[in-house]
C-alpha positions, 0 to 999 in steps of 0.5 A, spaced: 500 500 500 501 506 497 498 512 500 495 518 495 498 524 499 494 531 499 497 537 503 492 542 504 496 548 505 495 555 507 497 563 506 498 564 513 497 562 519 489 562 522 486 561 514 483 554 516 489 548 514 487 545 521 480 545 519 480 543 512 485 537 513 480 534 518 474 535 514 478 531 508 480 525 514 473 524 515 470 525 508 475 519 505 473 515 510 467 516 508 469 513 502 471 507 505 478 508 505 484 507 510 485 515 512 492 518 516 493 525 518 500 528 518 504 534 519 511 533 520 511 539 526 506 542 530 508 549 534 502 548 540 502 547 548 495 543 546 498 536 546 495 529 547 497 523 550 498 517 544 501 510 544 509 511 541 514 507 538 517 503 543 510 500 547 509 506 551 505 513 551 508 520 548 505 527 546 503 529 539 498 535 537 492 535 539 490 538 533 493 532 529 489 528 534 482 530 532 484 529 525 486 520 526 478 522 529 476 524 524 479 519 520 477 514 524 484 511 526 487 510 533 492 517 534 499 515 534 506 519 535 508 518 527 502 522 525 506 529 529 513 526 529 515 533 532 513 537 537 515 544 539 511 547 545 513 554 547 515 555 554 517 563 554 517 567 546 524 565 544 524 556 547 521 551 546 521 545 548 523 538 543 518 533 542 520 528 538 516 522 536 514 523 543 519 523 547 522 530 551 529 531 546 534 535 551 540 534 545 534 537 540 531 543 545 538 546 546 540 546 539 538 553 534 533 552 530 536 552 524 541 547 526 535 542 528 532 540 521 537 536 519 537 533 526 530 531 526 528 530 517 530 523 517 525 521 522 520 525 520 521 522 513 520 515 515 514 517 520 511 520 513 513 514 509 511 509 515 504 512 515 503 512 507 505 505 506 500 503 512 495 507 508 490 509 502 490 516 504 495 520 507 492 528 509 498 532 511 497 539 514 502 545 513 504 550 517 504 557 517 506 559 509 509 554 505 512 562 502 516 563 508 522 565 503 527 566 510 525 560 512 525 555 505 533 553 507 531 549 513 524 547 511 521 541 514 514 542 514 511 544 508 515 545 501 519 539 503 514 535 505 510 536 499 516 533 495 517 527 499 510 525 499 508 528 491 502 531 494 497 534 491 496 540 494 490 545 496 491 552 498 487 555 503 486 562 505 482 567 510 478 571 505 474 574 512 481 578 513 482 581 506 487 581 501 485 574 500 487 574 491 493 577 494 495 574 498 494 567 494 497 570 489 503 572 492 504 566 496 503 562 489 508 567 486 513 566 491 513 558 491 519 555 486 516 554 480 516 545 481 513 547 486 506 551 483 505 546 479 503 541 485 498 547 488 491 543 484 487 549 487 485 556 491 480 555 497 477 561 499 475 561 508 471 564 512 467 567 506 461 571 509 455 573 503 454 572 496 459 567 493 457 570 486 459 577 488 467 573 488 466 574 480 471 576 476 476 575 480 477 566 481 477 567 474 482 572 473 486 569 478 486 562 475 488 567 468 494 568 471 496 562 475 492 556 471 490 554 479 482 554 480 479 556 485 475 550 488 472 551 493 468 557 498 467 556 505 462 559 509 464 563 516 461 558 521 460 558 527 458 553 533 463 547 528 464 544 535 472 543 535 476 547 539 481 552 535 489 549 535 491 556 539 485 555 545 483 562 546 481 563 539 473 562 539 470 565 532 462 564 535 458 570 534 455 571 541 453 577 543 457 578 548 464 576 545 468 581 541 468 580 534 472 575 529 479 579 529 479 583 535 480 576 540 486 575 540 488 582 540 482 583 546 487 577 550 493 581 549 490 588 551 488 585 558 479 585 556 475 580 557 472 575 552 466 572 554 464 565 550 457 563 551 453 556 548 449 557 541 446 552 544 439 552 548 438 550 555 436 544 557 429 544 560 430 539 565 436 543 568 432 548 574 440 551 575 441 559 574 447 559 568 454 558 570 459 563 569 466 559 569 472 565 568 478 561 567 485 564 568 489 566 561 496 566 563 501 566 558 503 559 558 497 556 558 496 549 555 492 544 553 485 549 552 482 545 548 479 541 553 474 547 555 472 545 549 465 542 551 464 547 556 463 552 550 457 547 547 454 546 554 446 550 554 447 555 559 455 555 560 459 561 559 466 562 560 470 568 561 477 568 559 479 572 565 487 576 565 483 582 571 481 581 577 475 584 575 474 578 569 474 574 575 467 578 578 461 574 578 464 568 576 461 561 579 466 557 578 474 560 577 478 555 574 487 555 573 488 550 567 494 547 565 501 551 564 506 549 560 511 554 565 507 553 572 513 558 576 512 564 571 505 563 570 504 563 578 509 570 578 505 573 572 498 570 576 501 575 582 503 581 579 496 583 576 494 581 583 489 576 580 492 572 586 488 575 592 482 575 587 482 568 586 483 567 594 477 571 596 472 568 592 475 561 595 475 564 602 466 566 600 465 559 598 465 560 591 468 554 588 475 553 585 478 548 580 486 547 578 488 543 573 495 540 572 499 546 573 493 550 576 493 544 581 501 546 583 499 552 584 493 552 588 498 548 594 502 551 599 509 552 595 513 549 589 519 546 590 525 545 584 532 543 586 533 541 578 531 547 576 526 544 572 522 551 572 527 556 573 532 555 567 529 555 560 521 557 562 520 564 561 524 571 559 527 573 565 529 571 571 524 566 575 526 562 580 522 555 580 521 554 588 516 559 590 510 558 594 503 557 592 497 560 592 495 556 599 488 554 597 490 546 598 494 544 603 499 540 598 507 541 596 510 540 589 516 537 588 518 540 580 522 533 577 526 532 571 522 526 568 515 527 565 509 524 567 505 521 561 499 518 561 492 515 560 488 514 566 482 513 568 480 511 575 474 513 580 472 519 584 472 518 592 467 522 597 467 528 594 464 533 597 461 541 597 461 544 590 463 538 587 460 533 591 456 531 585 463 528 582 463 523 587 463 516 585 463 519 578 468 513 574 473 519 569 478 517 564 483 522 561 490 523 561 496 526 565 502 531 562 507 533 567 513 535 571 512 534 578 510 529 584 505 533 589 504 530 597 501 533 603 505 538 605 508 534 612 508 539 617 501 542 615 499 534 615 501 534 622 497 540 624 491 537 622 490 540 615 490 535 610 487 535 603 481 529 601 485 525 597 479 524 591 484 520 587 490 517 589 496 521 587 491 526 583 485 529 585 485 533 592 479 537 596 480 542 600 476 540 608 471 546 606 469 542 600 469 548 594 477 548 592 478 541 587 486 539 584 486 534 580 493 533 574 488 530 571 487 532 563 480 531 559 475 532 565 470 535 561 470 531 555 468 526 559 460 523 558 459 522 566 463 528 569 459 532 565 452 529 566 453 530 574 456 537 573 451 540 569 446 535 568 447 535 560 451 532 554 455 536 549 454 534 542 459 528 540 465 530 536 463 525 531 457 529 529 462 534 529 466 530 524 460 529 519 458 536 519 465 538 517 465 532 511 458 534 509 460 542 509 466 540 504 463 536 500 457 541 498 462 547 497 467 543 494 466 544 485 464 536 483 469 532 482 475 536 485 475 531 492 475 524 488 481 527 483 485 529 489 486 522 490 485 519 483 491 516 479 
């Protein structure tokens, strides 16, 4: 077996090549066909837990998870075999088939593409001799022209596999024919011809209104346009960046000013286009959840955005916090900077006067560490490499749980499920509620033993990663996934999300209707 390989590639970053490159793992599988999702290297503290290449666990992309989803295949390390996760604006951490390369994240940028093609080239080939088609996903511009020498990831993918490309492009932005064209004209002229078509996203109106210029474009370059994609809202998958959300609620912001909303410190407000439940008797939730610079694995939050009657804030003020039913820290990829960012915009004492007035508090992962009493780093775990400027990695906690974490050079990753005990207070209904999820972290957590021998002990809901606080209302947990999980939110909110399936048929069916007719069958055809 030899697999068809097509590339959806796109004019910048944000014009929906993570979105098209799902949709078409879905509408090949469909036809029946065996289906993989590629990309060579993804840059996204969003990452999952998948089977490697030696029997264990590592991490890929989460957006490369949800597209082995979407083509019904078990997600696994070759389908991302290089993963960058930013930790501060210029380091990343080196995921390489999985597993944390320390040789690879201490190497300059340039320097490290010849390092990591071989692997990654035999991942691809792995991938294409297991398959009938193989969905590989760009990055950024494939016309990067500073970046062409030391490519890994869009030109000299698309050569390796002969893939047959589509370029996609954010008409909503402006520009989009230019930027097409502009980006087709800097391609090598061997590469223009693997570009089969332009496909215009995110497009708001009258499809006829686009005339003449498809077709004056397809004058100058011989490249169709073969598809035009609607705005839409409510799709149901997360965005690869997390904060980014492009539903039309009233009160959130419009579709461009988000990201620049988050940067200026403003609110965004998400509420479900879903309708309530009338069997739920409950007030809305307004959950806030903490947006500090490092944060990660977002995604997860997603079906809370398709909840009736939830709505979230993404909260970098304390007076994003006012109001909020529940606050909740989400996962850092730099806990110790994260937490010192978290105290100089004083979102500190907000966080403890809405747990010191019942209001409930939720950590999770790095949220979880910083909810206890300190941070503990003699490996320099935290402190070196994690963020611009000097952080120390020891450094007391927000003193909410009465836990210590111990920082460790070794990475905990994980599946797990397991069982919730005596849960009690606000989240009494967890109790017995059976969970599966999963567990990427740096850092062993325990009783803190002088407190424990007060009396000031945290409820152990699950052993080694679940604590309560004694009032009830501040819950920890290392455990990744907890929304996505059918029973956890049926006994939290006494309703379901829809299935990420429904998602998947939804994106098929939306190509399949855009797309000009036969375009989708040629891309794979002899």
């Amino acid at each position: 077996m030899s697999a068809r390989c097509i590339m959806v590639l796109g004019t910048s970053s944000g014009a929906g090549k993570s979105w098209l490159a799902t949709a078409l793992c879905r509408h090949y599988a469909r036809q029946g066909l065996k289906v993989a999702p590629f990309k060579a290297q993804n840059m996204s503290n969003n990452a999952r837990v998948v089977p490697d290449l030696a029997g264990g666990m590592g991490e890929i992309g989460a957006a490369q998870y949800f597209q082995a989803l979407a083509a019904r295949a078990a997600p696994e390390v070759r389908m991302n075999p290089l993963l960058l996760k930013p930790e501060a604006d210029t380091h990343s951490q080196v995921v390489l088939l999985g597993q944390v390369s320390a040789a690879l994240t201490a190497l300059p940028w340039r320097a490290r593409s010849a390092q990591v093609w071989p692997q990654i080239a035999a991942a691809l080939d792995a991938l294409r001799a297991d398959n009938d088609v193989v969905v590989i996903e760009g990055a950024g511009s494939p016309a990067e022209i500073n970046l062409m020498d030391s490519d890994i990831v869009n030109l000299r993918v698309a050569r390796h596999a002969d893939a047959r490309c589509l370029l996609v492009t954010d008409i909503d932005r402006g520009g989009a024919f230019a930027h097409l064209y502009g980006t087709w004209a800097l391609l090598p002229e061997a590469d223009r011809a693997r570009i089969r078509g332009f496909v215009l996203n995110k497009f708001r109106g009258d499809a006829a209104l686009l005339a003449p210029a498809p077709e004056q474009l397809e004058r100058l370059t011989g490249v169709p346009t073969v598809a035009v994609l609607p705005m839409r809202f409510g799709h149901g998958l997360p965005e690869e960046d997390g904060v980014f959300d492009d539903r039309p609620v009233a009160a959130a912001p419009p579709l461009a000013g988000l990201q620049a909303k988050m940067a200026s410190g403003e609110g965004v407000v998400l509420t479900s286009s879903y309708s309530k439940d009338s069997s739920l008797d409950r007030a809305p939730r307004r959950i806030a959840i903490v947006a500090y610079p490092r944060i990660s694995n977002l995604d997860e939050f997603q079906p809370l955005k398709n909840l009736p009657g939830v709505q979230l804030v993404w909260a970098r003020t304390p007076a994003q916090l006012a109001g909020a039913d529940w606050i909740v820290l989400p996962g850092s990829k730099a806990t110790a900077a994260d937490l010192a960012w978290l105290r100089a915009q004083r979102l500190d004492a907000a966080i403890a006067a809405h747990a010191g007035q019942g209001g409930a508090v939720l950590g999770i992962c790095g949220g979880l560490q910083m909810l206890g009493e300190a941070l503990i780093d003699q490996h320099g775990v935290e402190s070196q490499g994690k963020a611009d400027g000097n952080v120390d990695g020891n450094a007391p906690g927000l003193g909410l749980l009465p836990l210590v974490t111990s920082f460790a050079p070794h990475k905990t990753v994980r599946r797990t499920q397991a069982r919730f005990g005596p849960a009690t207070g606000a989240w009494a209904p967890l109790a017995g509620v059976p969970v599966a999820g999963y567990e990427i972290h740096s850092g062993h957590t325990a009783q803190h033993p002088a407190m424990a021998a007060k009396g000031d002990v945290a409820h152990e809901l699950i052993p080694h990663i679940a604590w309560q606080n004694a009032a009830g209302n501040v819950l920890g947990v290392y455990l990744h996934g907890l929304f996505e999980d059918a029973g956890v939110l049926q006994a939290l909110f006494g309703a379901q999300a829809p299935t990420l399936d429904a998602a998947f048929e939804r994106l098929a069916d939306e190509i399949e209707r855009a797309f000009a007719p036969g375009v989708l069958q040629a891309l794979i055809g002899p």
